[in-house]
N, C-alpha and C positions, 0 to 999 in steps of 0.2 A: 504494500500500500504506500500510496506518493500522498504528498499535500502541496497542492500546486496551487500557485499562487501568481495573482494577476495585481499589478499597482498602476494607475492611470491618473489622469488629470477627471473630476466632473464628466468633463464634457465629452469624454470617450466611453463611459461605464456601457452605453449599451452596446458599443463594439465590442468591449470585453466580454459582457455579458454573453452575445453572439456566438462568442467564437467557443466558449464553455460548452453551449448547447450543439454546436457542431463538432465538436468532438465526442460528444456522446455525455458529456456533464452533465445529468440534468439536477441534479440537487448541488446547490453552495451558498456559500455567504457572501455579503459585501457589508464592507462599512466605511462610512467618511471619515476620512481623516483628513490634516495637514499637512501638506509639503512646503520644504523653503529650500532654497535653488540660492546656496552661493558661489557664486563661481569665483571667488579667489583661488580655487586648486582644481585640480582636474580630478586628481588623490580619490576614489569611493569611501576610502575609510575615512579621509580627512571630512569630505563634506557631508556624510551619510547623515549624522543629527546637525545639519549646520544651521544655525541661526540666518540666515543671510535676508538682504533687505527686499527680496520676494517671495509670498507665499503664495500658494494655490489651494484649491480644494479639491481634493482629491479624491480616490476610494481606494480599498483594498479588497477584493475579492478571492475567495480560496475553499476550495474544496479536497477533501479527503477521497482518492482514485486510485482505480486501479492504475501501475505503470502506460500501459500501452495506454491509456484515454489522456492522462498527464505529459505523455510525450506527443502524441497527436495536439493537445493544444498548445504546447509550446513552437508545434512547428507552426500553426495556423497563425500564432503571435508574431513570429519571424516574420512571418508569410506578410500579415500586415503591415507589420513594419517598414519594411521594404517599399511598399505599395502606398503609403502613405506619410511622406517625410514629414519633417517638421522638428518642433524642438520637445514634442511633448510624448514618445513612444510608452508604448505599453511596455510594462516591465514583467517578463514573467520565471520563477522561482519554482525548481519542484525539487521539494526536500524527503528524505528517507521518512518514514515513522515506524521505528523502532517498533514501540508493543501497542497494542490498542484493544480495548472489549470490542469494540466496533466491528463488524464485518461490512465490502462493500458488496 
C-alpha cells in the first residue's frame, strides 16, 4: 500500500482531483492549506517551510492505494505537467506505508 499525495495551488484542485479518479482513485482526501514561495534559494530543504513575502492557497490531496493506481497517477501528474506550464505545477509524493488495519 502507497499514500500518494497530490499538492496544488486552489485553482488546480479539480485537475488534481481528475487525475485521482483517472487513475482509478476513487476514494481521498483534500485539504486547504498555505503555501509561501520564497525564492531566495533554489535549496527544497532550504525553502520547504519558508516564510517568504508570497502566499497562496493551496490544497493537499492524498489517498491510501494500491502501488500500480499511485504510480498510474503520478504518471498522469507528469503527464500534466508537461502539458501545462506555468509556475504553479502539481506536486505529487507517493510514500511507503509501512503497517496499517486498513485494507484497500
Amino acid at each position: 500500500m502507497k499514500l500518494f499525495i497530490i499538492t496544488c495551488i486552489k485553482e488546480h484542485q479539480k485537475a488534481a482531483a481528475e487525475i485521482l479518479r483517472q487513475a482509478g482513485i476513487g476514494v481521498f482526501s483534500a485539504s486547504p492549506i498555505s503555501g509561501f514561495r520564497s525564492d531566495t534559494s533554489t535549496d527544497l530543504l532550504d525553502s520547504w517551510y519558508a516564510s517568504g513575502n508570497a502566499s497562496f492557497d493551496a490544497v493537499v490531496l492524498f489517498a491510501f492505494t494500491p502501488f500500480e493506481q499511485a504510480n498510474k497517477a503520478f504518471a498522469l501528474v507528469e503527464a500534466y505537467n508537461s502539458n501545462n506550464e506555468g509556475n504553479f505545477p502539481l506536486r505529487a509524493f507517493i510514500l511507503n506505508v509501512e503497517q496499517t488495519n486498513y485494507t484497500v
